[in-house]
LUMNUVO-92442 format. One record per residue (C-alpha): x, y, z. Coordinates in Angstrom, 2 decimals, m for minus. Layout:
% residues N
> x_y_z
> X_Y_Z $
...
***
This chain:
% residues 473
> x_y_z
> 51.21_m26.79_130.68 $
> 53.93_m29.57_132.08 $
> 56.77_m27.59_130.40 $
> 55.71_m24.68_132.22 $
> 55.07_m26.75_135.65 $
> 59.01_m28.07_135.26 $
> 60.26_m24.58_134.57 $
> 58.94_m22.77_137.48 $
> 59.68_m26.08_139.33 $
> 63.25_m25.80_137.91 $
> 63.05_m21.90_138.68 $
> 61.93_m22.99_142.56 $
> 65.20_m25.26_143.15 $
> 67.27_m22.66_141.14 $
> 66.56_m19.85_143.97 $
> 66.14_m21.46_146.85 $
> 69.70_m23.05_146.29 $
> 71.07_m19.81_144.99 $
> 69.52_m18.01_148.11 $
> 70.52_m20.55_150.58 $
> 74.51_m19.88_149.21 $
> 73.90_m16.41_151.37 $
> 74.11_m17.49_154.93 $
> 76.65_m20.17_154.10 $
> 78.59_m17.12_152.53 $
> 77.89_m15.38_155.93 $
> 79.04_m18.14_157.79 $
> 82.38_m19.25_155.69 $
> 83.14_m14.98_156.40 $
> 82.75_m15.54_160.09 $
> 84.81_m18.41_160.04 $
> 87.36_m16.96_158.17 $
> 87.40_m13.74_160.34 $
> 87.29_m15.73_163.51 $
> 90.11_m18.35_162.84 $
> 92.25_m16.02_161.06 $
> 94.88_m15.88_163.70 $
> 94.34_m19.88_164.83 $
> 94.82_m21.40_161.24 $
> 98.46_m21.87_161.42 $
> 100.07_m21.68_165.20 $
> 103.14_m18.76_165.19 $
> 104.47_m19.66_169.08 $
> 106.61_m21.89_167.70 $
> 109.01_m21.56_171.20 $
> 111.26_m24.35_171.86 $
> 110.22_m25.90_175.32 $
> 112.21_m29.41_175.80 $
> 109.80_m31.82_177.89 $
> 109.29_m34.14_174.81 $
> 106.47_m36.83_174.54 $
> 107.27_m39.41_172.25 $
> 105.53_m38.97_168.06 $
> 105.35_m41.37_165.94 $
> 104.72_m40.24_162.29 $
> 103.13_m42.84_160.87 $
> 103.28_m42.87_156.81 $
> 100.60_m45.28_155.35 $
> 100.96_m46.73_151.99 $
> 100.52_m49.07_149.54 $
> 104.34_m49.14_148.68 $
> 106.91_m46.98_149.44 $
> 109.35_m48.04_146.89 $
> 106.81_m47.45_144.15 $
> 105.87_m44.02_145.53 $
> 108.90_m42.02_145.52 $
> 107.18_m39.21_147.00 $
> 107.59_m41.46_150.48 $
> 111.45_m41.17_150.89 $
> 110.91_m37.03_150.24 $
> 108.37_m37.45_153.12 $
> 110.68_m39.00_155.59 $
> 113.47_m37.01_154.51 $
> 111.37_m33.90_155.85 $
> 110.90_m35.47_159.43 $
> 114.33_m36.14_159.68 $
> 115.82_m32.71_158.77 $
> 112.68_m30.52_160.82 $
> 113.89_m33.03_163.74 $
> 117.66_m32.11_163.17 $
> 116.81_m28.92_163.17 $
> 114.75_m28.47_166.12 $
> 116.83_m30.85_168.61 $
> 113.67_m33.08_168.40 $
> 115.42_m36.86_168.72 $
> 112.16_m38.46_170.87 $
> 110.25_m39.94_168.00 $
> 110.28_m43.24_164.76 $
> 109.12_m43.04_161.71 $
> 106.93_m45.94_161.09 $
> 106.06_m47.00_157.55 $
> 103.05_m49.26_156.82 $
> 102.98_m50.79_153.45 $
> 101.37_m53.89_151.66 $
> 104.61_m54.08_149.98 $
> 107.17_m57.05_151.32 $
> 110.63_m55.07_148.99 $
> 109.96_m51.97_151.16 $
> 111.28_m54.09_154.06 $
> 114.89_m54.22_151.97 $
> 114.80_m50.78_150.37 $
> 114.20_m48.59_153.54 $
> 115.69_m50.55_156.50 $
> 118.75_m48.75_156.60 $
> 116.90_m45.90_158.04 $
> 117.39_m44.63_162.01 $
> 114.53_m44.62_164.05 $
> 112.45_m46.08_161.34 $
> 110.29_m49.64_161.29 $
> 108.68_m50.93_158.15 $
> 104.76_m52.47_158.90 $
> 103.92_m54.50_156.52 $
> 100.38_m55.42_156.47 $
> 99.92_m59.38_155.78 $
> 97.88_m60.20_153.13 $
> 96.30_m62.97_155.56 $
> 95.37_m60.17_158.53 $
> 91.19_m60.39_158.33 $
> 89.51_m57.73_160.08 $
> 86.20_m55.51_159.45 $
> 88.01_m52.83_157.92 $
> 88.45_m52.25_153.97 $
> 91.30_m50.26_152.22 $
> 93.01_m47.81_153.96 $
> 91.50_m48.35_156.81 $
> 92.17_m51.97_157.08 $
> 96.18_m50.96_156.67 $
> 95.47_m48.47_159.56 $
> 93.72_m50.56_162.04 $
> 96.64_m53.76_161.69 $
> 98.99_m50.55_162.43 $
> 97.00_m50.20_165.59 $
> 97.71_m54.19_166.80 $
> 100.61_m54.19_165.79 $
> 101.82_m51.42_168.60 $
> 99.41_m52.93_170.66 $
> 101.40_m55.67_170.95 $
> 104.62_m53.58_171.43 $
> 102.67_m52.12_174.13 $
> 103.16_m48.65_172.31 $
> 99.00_m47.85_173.01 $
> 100.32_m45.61_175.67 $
> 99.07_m42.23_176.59 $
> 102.87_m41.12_176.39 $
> 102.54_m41.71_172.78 $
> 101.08_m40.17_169.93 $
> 100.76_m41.21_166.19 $
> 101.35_m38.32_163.11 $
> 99.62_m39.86_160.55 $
> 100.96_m38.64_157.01 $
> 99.78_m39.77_153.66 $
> 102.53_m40.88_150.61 $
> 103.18_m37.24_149.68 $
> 102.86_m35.55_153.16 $
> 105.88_m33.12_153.80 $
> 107.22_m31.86_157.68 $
> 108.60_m28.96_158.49 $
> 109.83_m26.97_161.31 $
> 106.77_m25.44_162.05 $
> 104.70_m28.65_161.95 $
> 106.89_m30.56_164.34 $
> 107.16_m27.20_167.04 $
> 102.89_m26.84_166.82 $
> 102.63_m30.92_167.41 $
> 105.12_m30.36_170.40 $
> 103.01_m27.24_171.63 $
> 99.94_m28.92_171.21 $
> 101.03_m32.11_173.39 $
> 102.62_m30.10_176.11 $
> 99.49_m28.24_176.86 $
> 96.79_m31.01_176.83 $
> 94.31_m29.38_174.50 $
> 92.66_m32.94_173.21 $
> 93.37_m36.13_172.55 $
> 93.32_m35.87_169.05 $
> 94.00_m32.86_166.59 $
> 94.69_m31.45_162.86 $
> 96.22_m28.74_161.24 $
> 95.96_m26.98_157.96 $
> 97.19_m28.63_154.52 $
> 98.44_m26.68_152.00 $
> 99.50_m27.63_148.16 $
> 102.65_m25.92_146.92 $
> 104.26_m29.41_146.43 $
> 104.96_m30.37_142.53 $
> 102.64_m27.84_141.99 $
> 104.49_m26.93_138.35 $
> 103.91_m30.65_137.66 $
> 99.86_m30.89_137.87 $
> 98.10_m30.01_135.32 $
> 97.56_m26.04_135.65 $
> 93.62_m26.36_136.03 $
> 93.59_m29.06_138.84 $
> 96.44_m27.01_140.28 $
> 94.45_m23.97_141.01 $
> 91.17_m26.02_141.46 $
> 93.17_m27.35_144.47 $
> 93.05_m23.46_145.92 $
> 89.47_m24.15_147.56 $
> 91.24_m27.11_149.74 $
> 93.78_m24.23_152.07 $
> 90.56_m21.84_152.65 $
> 88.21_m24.62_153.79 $
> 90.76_m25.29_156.69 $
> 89.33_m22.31_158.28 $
> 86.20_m24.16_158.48 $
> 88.35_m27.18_159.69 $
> 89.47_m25.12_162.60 $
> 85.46_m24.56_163.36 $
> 84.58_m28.33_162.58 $
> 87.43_m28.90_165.00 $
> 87.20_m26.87_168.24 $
> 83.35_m26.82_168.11 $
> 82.78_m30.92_167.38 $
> 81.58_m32.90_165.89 $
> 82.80_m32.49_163.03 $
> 81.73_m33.24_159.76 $
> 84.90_m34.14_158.26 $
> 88.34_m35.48_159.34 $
> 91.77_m35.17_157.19 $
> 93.32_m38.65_156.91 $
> 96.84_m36.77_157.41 $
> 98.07_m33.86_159.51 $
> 95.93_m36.32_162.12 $
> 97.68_m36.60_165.40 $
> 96.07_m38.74_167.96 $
> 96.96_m40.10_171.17 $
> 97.96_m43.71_170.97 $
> 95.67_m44.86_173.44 $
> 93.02_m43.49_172.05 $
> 93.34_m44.65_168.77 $
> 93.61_m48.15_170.10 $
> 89.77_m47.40_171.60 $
> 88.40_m46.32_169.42 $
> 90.05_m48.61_166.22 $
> 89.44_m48.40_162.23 $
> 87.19_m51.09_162.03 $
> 84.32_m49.27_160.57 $
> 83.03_m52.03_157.68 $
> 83.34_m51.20_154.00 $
> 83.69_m47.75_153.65 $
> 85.95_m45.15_151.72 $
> 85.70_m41.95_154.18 $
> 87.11_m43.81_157.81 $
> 88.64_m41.03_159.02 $
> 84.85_m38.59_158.92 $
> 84.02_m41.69_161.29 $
> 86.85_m41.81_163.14 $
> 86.45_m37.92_164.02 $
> 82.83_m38.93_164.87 $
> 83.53_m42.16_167.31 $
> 86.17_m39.33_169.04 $
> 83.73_m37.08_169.87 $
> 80.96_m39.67_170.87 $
> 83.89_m40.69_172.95 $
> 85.21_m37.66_174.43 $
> 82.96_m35.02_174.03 $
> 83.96_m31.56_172.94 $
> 87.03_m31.48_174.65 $
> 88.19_m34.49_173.23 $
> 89.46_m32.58_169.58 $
> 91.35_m29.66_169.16 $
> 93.84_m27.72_166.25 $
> 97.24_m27.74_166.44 $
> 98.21_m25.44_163.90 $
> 100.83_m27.31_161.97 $
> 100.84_m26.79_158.23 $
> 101.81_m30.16_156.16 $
> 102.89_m29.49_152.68 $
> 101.39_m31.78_150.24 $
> 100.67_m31.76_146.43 $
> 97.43_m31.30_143.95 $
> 96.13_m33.93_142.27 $
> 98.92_m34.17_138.51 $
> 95.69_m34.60_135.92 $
> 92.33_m34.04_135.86 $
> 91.14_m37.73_136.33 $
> 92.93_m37.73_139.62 $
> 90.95_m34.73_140.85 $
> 87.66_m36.36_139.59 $
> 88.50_m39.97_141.37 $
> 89.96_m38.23_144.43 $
> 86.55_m36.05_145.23 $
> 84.38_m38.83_144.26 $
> 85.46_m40.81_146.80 $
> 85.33_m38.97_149.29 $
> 81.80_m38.41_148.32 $
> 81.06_m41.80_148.20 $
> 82.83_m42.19_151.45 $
> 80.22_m39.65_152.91 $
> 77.10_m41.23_151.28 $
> 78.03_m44.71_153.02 $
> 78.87_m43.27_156.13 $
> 75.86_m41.20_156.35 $
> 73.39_m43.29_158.43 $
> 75.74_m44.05_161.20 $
> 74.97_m40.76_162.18 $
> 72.42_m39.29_164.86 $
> 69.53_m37.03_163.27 $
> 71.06_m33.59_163.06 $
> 74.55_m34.51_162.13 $
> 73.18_m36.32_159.52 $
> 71.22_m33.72_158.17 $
> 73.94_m31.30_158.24 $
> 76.25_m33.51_156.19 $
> 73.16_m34.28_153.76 $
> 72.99_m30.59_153.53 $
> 76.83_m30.10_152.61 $
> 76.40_m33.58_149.90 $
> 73.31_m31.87_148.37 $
> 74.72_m28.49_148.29 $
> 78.02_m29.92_145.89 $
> 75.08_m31.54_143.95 $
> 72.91_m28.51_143.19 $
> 76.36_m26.79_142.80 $
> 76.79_m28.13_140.05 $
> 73.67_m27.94_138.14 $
> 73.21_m24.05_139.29 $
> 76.65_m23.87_137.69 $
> 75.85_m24.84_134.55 $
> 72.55_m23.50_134.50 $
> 74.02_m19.95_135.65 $
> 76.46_m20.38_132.87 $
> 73.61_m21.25_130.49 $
> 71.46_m18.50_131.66 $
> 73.86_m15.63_131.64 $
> 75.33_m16.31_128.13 $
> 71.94_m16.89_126.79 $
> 70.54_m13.65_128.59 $
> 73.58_m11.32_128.36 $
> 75.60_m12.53_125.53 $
> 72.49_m11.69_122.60 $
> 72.02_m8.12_124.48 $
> 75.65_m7.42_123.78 $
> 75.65_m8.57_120.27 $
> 72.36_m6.22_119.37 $
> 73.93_m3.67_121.26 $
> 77.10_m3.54_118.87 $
> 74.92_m4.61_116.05 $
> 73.21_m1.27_116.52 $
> 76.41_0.50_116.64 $
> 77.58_m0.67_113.29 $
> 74.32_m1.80_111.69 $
> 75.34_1.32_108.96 $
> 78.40_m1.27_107.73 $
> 78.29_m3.21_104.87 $
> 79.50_m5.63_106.47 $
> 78.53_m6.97_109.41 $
> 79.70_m10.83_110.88 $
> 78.05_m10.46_114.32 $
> 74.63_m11.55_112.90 $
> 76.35_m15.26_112.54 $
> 77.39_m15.34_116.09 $
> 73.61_m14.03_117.17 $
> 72.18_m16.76_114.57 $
> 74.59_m19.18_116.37 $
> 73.83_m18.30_120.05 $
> 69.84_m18.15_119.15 $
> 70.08_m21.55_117.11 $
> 72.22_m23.87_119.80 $
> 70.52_m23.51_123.19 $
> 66.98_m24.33_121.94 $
> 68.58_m27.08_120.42 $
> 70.41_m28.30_123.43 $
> 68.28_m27.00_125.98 $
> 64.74_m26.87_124.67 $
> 62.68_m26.84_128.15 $
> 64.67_m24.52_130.18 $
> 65.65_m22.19_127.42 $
> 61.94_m21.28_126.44 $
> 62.21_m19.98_130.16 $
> 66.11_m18.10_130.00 $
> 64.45_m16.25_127.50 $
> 61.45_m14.97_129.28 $
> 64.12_m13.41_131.75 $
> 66.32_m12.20_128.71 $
> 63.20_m10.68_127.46 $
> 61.93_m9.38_130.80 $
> 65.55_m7.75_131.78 $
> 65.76_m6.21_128.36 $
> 63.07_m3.88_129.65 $
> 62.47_m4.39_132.81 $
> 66.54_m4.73_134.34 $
> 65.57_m4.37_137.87 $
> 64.07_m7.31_138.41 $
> 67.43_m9.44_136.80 $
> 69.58_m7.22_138.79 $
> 67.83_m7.33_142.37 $
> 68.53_m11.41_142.23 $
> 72.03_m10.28_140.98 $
> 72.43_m8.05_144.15 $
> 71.22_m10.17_146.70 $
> 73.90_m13.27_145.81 $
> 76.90_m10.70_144.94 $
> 77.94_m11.53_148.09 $
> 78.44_m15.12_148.14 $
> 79.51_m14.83_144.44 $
> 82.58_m12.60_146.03 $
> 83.25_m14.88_148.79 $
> 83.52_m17.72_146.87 $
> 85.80_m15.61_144.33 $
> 87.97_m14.93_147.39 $
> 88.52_m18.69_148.96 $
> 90.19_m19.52_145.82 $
> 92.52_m16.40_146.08 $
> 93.36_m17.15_149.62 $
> 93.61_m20.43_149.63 $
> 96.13_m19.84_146.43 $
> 97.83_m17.44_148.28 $
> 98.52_m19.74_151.27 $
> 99.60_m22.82_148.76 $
> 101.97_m20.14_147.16 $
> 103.85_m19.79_150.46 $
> 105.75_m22.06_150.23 $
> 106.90_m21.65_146.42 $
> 110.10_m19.58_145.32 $
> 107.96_m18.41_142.57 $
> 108.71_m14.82_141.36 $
> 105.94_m12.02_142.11 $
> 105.18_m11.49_137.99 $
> 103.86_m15.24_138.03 $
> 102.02_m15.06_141.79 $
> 99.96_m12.59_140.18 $
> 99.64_m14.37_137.03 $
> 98.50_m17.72_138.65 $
> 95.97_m15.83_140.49 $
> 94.67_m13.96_137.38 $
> 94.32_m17.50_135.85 $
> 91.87_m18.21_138.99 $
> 89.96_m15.22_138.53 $
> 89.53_m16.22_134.64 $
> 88.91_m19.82_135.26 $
> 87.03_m19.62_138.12 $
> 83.96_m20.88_136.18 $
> 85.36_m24.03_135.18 $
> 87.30_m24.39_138.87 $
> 84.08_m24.38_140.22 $
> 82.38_m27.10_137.90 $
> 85.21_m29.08_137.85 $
> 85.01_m29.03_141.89 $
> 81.26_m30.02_142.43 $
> 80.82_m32.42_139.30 $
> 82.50_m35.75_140.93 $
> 80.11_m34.86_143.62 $
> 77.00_m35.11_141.01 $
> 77.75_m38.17_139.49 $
> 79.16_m39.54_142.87 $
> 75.85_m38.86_144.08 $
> 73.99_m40.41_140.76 $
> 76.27_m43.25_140.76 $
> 75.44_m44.39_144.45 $
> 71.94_m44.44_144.14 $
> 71.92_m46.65_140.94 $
> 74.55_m48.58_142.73 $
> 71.41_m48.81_145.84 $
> 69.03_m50.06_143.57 $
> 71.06_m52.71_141.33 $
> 73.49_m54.48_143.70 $
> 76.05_m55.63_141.25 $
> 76.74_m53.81_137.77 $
> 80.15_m55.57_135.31 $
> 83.13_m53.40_136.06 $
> 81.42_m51.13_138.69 $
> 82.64_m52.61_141.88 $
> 80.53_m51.36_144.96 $
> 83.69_m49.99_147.24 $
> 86.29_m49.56_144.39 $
> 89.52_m47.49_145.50 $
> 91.02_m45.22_143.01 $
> 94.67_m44.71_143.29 $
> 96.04_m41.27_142.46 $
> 99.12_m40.44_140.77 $
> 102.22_m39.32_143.35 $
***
């Protein structure tokens, strides 16, 4: 009687997560439809009134991270080659050599953050907000000037520079973002986290959404341009947290009102995550980021948000379980289908793969697969019922096929790659799409697991409560 209270319990959560994907699949189409033609800005006309831009590179060290100098290197050159001469590059680093190794450069200052500067910020964030005083007492919190903010790896091009130029001259905001794509060392990365880095492009089109119809529910950290004044308001002193800049967006808006953000349209270049442990430490802190940052939030914001942290967390285990389920349900039709086909041979190996299929789930999965079977046994005769569930969430099965060949497509841009291995790479998406997907949403489940033991026992050996993870460049 309990194992068959937990099943249909189990079978509950199952569909009303599975049918909840459909509007969200309705939505991300609308989205996608509507800000098709805003994503990435194409009046790219040269119009010379030019405000003053400070691209701001934050780091922890600049002559560790070689990436850095390939960053700076791509303001100069799309500055060259625009006639753009108005703006510094401005490098903030917790590293005192970077002052020697990169103050030959022209229009350049090196920030770096004293290891006695206190303030309520942590990480990142604390870097950022002595970045702030430190113009503030250059008297560069102007409204004449705005900050780029790039991370290590960020790259500039033409069109990034001509949409931030665009965007200033016509007063759209006071703060705005553009899409990110991922074409950078992209033969470097491991091939999986490579393409798993294919949702990241699509999901801008929900950026431009989150955007021009605030607030929104996330903020990039880079392609962030902001007026200087403004980010002297509103600061980065927002206590120990690993997701500033989804407060930061928030504290605009609050600010500003809906007018306040806005997309420019620029497309920074920037690279996947190079191994798998990367990918895992990069998403789970953003999670993490989210889960502490959560209560600052008024009612309905914070319920959307809870709705986008528990839909990563039931994507997960739907995953798996839809993985479980259809091998276990499709997998033993298809053997005793060929079985019957050859059942005449003397010979006949597929009744070790049944007895293997039929001997490791109920081993594995005891509970639930008592259940799996029921449907196996139900669609064996009855395939209507199997299929009509199968029907209904084709559609947001296709769509979320589809972000990850898009947003391949746009990281692929900007590759020389020839057109036999475009079409491979995205057949390798298609094939892995499975495993994409699980390895997208599982930092999110044990992000998710790991915060609320973290709630309940306040200090666990090696499992620091606001740990940064630093990736690979």
């Amino acid at each position: 009687m309990v194992l068959e209270i937990l099943n249909y319990t189990l079978y509950i959560i199952l569909l009303t997560f599975w049918f909840s994907t459909i509007p969200v699949a309705f939505l991300t189409l609308i989205r996608f439809i509507r800000n098709r033609n805003i994503l990435i800005e194409k009046d790219l006309r040269r119009i010379y009134n030019d405000p003053i831009i400070i691209f701001q590179i934050t780091t922890r060290s600049a002559t560790k991270t070689k990436v850095v100098e390939r960053g700076i290197r791509s303001i100069i050159s799309a500055s060259r080659e625009v006639n753009y001469k108005n703006y510094k590059i401005s490098i903030v680093t917790e590293d005192e050599n970077d002052r020697t190794n990169f103050n030959q450069l022209k229009n350049s200052e090196i920030i770096v953050v004293k290891r006695s500067y206190k303030t309520n910020a942590i990480k990142k964030a604390r870097a950022l907000q002595y970045a702030v005083d430190y113009r503030r007492n250059k008297g560069e919190n102007t409204k004449k000037i705005w900050i780029f903010h790039m991370d290590d790896e960020s790259y500039v091009t033409n069109q990034t520079l001509l949409s931030l130029l665009k965007y200033i001259r016509e007063g759209r905001g006071v703060a705005s973002e553009g899409p990110i794509v991922y074409p950078l060392k992209f033969d470097n990365a491991n091939p999986v986290t490579a393409l798993a880095e294919s949702v990241r492009p699509f999901g801008c089109y929900d950026c431009v959404s989150q955007m021009t119809n605030p607030p929104p529910l996330h903020l990039h950290g880079s392609n962030l341009l902001v007026r200087s004044d403004v980010e002297d308001m509103i600061g980065w002193n927002f206590g120990e947290t690993l997701a500033e800049d989804q407060v930061f967006g928030y504290k605009i808006y609050e600010k500003f009102g809906v007018n306040g953000l806005g997309w420019h349209g620029g497309i920074l270049l920037e690279q996947p995550p190079l191994n798998i442990k990367d990918h895992f430490m990069q998403r789970r802190r953003w999670i993490l980021g989210s889960l502490q940052n959560i209560n600052r939030f008024p009612f309905w914001h914070k319920f959307k948000l809870g709705f986008k942290l528990a839909s990563y967390f039931m994507g997960f285990i739907s995953g798996m379980l839809s993985t479980i389920l259809y091998v276990s349900t499709f997998v033993p039709m298809v053997i005793t289908s060929v079985q019957v086909l050859i059942e005449k041979s003397e010979y006949n190996p597929l009744t070790w793969g049944q007895y293997l299929i039929s001997s490791f789930f109920p081993f594995v999965f005891p509970q639930t697969t008592n259940y799996l079977n029921s449907i196996a046994a139900n669609h064996i005769y009855n395939p209507v019922d199997l299929g009509s569930f199968a029907l209904l969430l084709l559609f947001p099965y296709i769509m979320w096929l589809l972000s990850y060949q898009i947003g391949l497509t746009l990281n692929l841009r900007y590759n020389n790659y020839r057109i036999v291995k475009r079409i491979s790479l995205h057949s390798y998406a298609l094939v892995l799409s499975i495993l994409l997907g699980l390895l997208e949403t599982f930092p999110a489940f044990v992000a998710i697991l790991e915060y609320q033991v973290r709630k309940r026992v306040k200090t666990i050996e090696g499992l620091p409560n606001y740990d940064f993870y630093v990736v690979n460049k």
